[in-house]
C-alpha distance (Angstrom), angle and dihedral (degrees) to the residues before:
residue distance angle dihedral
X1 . . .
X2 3.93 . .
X3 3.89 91.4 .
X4 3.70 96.8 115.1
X5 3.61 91.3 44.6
X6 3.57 94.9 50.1
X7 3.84 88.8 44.8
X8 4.16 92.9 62.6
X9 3.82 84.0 28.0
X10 3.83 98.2 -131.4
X11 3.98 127.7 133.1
X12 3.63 124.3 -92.2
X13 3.23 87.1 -113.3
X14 3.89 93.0 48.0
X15 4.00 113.4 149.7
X16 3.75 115.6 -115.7
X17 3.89 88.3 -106.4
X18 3.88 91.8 46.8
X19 3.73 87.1 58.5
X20 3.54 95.3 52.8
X21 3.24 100.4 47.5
X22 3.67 88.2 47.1
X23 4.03 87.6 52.3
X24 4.02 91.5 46.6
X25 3.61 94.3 51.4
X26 3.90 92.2 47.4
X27 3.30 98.0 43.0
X28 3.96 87.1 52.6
X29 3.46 87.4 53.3
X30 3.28 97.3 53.8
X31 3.63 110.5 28.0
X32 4.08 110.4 133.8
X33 4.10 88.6 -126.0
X34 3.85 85.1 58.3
X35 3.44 110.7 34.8
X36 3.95 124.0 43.0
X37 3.84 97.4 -177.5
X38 4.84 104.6 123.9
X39 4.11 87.6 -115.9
X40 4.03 98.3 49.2
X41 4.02 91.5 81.5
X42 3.72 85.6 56.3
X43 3.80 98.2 44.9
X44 3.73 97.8 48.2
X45 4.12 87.1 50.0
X46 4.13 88.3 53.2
X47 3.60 99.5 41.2
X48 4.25 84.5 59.5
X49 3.61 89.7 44.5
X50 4.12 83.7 52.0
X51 3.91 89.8 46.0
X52 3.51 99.1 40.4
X53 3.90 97.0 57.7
X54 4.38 92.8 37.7
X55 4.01 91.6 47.5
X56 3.86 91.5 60.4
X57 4.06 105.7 66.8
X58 3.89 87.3 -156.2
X59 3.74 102.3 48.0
X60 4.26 79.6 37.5
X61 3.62 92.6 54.7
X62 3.84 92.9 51.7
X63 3.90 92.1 47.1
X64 3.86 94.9 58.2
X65 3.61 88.6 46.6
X66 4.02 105.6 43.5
X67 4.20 101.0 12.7
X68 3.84 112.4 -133.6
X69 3.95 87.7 -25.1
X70 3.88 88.2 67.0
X71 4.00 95.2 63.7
X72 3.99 103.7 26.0
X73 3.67 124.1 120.9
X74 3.32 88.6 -106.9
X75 3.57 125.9 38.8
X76 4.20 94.2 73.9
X77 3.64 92.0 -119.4
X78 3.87 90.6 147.0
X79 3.85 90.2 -128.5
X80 3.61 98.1 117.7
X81 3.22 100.5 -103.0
X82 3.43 136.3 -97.5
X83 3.77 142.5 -141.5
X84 3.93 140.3 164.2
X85 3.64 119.0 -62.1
X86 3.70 122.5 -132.4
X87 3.92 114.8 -151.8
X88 3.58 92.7 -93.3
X89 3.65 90.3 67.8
X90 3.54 98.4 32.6
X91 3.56 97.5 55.5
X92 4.30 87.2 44.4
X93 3.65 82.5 53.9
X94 4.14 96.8 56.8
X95 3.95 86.3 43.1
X96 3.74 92.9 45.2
X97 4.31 90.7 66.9
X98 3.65 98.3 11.7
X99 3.71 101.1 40.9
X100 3.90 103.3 95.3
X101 3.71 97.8 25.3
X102 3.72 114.1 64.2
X103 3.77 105.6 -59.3
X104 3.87 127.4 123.5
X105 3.28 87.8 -33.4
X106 3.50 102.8 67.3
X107 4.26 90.1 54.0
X108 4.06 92.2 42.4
X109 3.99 111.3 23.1
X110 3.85 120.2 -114.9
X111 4.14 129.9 56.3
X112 3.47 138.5 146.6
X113 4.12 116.5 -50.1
X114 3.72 121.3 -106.9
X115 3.63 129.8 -97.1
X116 3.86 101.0 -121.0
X117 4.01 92.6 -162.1
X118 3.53 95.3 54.7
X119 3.74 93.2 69.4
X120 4.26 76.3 72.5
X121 3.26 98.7 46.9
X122 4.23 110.9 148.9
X123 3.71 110.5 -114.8
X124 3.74 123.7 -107.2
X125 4.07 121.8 -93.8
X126 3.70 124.5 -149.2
X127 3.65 131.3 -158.2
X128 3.42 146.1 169.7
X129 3.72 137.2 -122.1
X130 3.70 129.4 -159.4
X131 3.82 118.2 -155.7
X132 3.72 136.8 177.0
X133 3.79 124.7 -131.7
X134 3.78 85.7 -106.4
X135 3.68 94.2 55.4
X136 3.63 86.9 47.4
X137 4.12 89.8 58.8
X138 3.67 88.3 44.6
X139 3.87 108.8 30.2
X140 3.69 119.6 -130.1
X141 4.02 153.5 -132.6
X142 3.78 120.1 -123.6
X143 3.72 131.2 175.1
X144 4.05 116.4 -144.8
X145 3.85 117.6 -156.6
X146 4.22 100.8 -155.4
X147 3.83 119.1 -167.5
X148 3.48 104.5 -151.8
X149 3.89 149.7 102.3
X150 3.99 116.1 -26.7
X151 3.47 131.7 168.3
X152 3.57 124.4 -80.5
X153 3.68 116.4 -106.0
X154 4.14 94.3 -160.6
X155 4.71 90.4 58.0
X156 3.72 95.4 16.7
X157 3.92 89.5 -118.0
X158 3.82 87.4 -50.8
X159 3.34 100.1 119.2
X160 4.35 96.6 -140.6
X161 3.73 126.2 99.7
X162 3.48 110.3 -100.6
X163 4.18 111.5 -65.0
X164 3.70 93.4 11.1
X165 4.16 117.5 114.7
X166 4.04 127.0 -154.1
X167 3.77 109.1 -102.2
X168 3.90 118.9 -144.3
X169 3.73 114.4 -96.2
X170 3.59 113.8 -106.3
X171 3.48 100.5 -150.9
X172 3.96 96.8 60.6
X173 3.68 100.7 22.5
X174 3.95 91.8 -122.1
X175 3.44 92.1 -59.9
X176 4.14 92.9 104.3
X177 3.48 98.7 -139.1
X178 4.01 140.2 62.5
X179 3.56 125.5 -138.6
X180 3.83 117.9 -150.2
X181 4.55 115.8 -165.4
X182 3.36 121.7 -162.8
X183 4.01 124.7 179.2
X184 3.69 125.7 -128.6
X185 3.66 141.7 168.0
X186 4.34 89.7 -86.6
X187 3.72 94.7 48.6
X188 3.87 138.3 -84.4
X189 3.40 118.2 -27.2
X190 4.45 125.3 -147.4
X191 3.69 118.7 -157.2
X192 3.88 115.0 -173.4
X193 3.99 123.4 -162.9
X194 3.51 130.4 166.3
X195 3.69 116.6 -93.9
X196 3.99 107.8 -89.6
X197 3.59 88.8 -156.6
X198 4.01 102.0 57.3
X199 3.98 98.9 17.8
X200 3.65 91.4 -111.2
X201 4.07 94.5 -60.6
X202 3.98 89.3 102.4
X203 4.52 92.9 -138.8
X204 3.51 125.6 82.7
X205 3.56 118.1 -151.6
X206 3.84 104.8 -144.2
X207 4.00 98.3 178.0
X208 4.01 101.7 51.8
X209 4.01 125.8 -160.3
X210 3.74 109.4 -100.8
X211 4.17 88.2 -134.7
X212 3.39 97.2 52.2
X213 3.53 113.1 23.5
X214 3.54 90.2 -121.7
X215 3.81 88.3 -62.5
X216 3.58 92.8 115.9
X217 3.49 104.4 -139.9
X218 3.75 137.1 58.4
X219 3.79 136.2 -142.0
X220 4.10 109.1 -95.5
X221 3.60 144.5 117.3
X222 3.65 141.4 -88.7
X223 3.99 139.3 164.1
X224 3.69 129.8 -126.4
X225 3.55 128.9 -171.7
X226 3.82 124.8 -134.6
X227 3.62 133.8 -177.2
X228 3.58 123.3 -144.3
X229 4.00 115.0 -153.4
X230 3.92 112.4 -134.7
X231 3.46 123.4 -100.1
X232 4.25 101.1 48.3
X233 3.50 136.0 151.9
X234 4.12 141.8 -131.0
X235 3.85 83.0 -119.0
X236 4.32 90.7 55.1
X237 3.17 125.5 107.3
X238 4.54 131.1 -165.6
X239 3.88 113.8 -141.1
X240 4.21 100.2 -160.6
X241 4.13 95.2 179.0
X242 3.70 110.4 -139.1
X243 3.72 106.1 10.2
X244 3.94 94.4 107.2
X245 3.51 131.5 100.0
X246 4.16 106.9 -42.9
X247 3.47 114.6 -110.4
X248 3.83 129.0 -104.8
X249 4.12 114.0 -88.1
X250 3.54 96.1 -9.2
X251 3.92 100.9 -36.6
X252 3.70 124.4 154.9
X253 3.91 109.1 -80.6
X254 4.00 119.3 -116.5
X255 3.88 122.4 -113.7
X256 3.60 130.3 -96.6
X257 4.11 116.0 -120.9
X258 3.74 105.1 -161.7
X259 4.23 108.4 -172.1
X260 3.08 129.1 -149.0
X261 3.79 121.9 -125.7
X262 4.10 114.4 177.2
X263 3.98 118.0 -162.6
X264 3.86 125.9 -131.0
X265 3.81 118.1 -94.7
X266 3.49 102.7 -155.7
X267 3.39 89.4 -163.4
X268 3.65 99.0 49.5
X269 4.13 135.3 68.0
X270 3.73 114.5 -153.7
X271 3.78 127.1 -159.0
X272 3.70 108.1 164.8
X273 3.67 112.8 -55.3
X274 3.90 94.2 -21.5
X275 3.95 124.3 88.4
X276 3.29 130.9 -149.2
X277 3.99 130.4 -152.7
X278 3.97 131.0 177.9
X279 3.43 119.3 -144.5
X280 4.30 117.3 -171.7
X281 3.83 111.9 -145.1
X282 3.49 126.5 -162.9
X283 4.12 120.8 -124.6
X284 3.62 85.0 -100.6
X285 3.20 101.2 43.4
X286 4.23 92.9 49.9
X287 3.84 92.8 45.5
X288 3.91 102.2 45.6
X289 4.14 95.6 30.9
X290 3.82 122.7 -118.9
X291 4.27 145.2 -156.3
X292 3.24 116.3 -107.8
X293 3.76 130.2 -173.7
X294 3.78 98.9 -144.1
X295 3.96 114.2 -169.4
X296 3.95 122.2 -126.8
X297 3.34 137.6 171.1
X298 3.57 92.9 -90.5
X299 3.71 95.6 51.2
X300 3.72 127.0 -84.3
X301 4.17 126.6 -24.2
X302 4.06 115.4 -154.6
X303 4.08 94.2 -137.4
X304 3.94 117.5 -172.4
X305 3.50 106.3 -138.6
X306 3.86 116.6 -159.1
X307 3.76 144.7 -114.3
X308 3.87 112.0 -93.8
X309 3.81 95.1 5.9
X310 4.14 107.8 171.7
X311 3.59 127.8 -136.6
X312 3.91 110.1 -87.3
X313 3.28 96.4 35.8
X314 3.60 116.9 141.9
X315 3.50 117.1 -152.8
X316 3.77 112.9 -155.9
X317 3.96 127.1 -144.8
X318 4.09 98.6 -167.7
X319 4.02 110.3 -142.0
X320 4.13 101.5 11.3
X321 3.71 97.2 99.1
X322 3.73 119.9 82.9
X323 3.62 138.9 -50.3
X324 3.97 110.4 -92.4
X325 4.17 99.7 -130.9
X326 3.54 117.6 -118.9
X327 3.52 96.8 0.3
X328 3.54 114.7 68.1
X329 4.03 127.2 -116.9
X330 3.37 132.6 69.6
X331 4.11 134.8 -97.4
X332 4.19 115.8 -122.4
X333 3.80 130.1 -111.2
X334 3.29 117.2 -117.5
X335 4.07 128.0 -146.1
X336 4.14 113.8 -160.6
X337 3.27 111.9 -164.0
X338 3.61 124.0 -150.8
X339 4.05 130.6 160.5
X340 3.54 129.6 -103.4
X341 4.13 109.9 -142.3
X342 4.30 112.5 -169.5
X343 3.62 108.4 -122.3
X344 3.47 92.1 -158.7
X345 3.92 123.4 45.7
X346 3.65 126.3 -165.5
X347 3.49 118.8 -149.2
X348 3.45 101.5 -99.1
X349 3.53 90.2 53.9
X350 3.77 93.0 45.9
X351 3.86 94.8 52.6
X352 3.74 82.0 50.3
X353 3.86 96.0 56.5
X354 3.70 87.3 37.6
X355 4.26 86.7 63.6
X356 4.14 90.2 38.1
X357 3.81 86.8 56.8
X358 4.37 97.4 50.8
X359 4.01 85.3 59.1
X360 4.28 113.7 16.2
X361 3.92 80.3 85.2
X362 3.73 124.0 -156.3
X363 3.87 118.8 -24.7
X364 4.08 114.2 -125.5
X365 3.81 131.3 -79.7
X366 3.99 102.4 -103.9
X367 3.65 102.9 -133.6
X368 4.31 125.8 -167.2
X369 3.58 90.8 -97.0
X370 3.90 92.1 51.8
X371 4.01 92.0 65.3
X372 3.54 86.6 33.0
X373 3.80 86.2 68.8
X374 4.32 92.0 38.1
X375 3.72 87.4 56.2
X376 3.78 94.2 49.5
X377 3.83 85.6 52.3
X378 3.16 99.5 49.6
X379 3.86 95.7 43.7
X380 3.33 93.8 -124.5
């Protein structure tokens, strides 16, 4: 499952920058213009299959969970999707994040042209989500409440005192950025910076708001409503693009990372999508078969538990765990079994045993494939 991971060579717990760093460096390595070596072409196309599954949190957050059947086309995960790259794509990948800011470009001249407004890009917000086990059966509805940057009401996130306009930087033309070549032995040589006149956005506002400070957005607070499908995990994560901080004069707002937190059910044992319970029965109750009203998630199940029912037994309820995420059925519950002995007889009960024991008989030889069958039950 750690393929990818181990392709860019980054922790699972890598930060989003670690990974693309990792990816740039790789892909540098790698990169068919670079390196003439037969297997480079090949390495370059599965480092941006690597990067372009770990860069997106949801289709990320599916891959740790499921491996490659999390994120393909076709297992329904609701990660987008995700297929093998050919070089076309792989190489439109690398100049997608690393065309304006020091890629190729800056070892063989030309690349794609910046995106002025993402040098004000709104930060990204995280929060956390608490759910219960039975919210995680059923999925749930929460409403955040983010302090944070919004737009100011006095420019209208603009920035400008009322009536003025952002004039075009002088420095960079508009273009936010200023490109320096140089000549050497190997060829020319590009380096790209952001403007250090404009910051990159390629306007300057000369007339600033009085609220803002020609930041174009102000500190307040806001709610946002996210839904969480059924059948998450502690180690999930929600990607809701563009409900982050807003960005300065006008930029592009940040994204919203809502984490998922699940709380103990003391009651319950969860592997996965299946649940497990553990019910004690008494001698009685084991060797003449009893009702039970076993709780689940879902409220509780009236389960039928047979005559002469041994200790490890599981007792299986097909479909009443929880929902498997992304991909459509649902995990089973699980009843262990164990026996509950008294500790401390009374005499009636005693006198009672006493009789059981003069005609019960013998109990069974315990052969191999006896605990064989106890350790399978218990998942040992």
């Amino acid at each position: 499952m750690s393929e990818f991971y181990d392709l860019l060579g980054v922790a699972r717990d890598a930060s989003e920058d670690d990974i693309k760093k990792a990816y740039r460096k790789a892909a540098m390595q790698f990169h068919p213009d670079r390196n003439s070596a037969p297997d480079a072409e090949a390495k370059f196309k599965e480092v941006a299959e690597a990067y372009e599954v770990l860069r997106d949190p949801d289709k990320r957050a599916a891959y740790d969970r499921y491996g490659k059947a999390g994120v393909n086309g076709s297992s329904g995960a609701g990660a987008g999707g995700f297929h093998h790259v050919d070089l076309s794509e792989a190489l439109n990948i690398f100049m997608r994040d690393f065309g304006g800011m020091g890629g190729l470009e800056s070892l063989f001249g030309g690349g794609a042209a910046r995106d002025p407004s993402e040098s004000r890009r709104g930060q990204d917000i995280r929060v956390t989500v608490k759910l219960t086990l039975l919210e995680v059966a059923t999925g749930a509805k929460r409403t955040v409440k983010l302090k944070t940057y919004v737009h100011c009401g006095t420019c209208a996130g603009t920035g400008g005192a009322k009536g003025s306009r952002p004039t075009r930087c002088a420095t960079c033309g508009g273009q936010g950025e200023v490109r320096r070549t140089s000549r050497s032995m190997f060829g020319q040589f590009v380096s790209v910076a952001p403007c250090p006149t404009c910051s990159g956005e390629g306007a300057v506002i000369t007339t600033p708001c009085d609220t803002c400070r020609g930041d174009g957005r102000v500190r307040g607070e806001r709610s946002v409503a996210v839904e969480i499908p059924a059948g998450v995990s502690s180690n999930n994560y929600i990607t809701l693009r563009g409900q982050g901080a807003v960005g300065r004069r006008g930029g592009p707002a940040g994204d919203l990372l809502v984490m998922i937190e699940i709380r103990e059910d003391d009651r319950f044992e969860r592997q996965g999508d299946d649940l497990y319970y553990d019910v004690s029965l008494s001698f009685s109750q084991a060797a003449l078969g009893a009702a039970l009203a076993i709780p689940t998630p879902y409220g509780e199940e009236k389960v039928s538990i047979p005559a002469g029912i041994q200790p490890g037994t599981v007792v299986k309820l097909k479909g009443k765990g929880l929902p498997r995420l992304g991909q459509g059925g649902t995990g089973d519950f699980n009843i262990r079994v164990t026996l509950w002995t008294p500790d401390n007889l009374t005499d009636g009960q005693r006198a009672l045993f006493e009789d059981l024991a003069k005609i019960e008989g013998d109990p069974p030889k315990h052969s191999s494939s006896f605990w064989s069958k106890l350790k399978d039950a218990l998942g040992a």
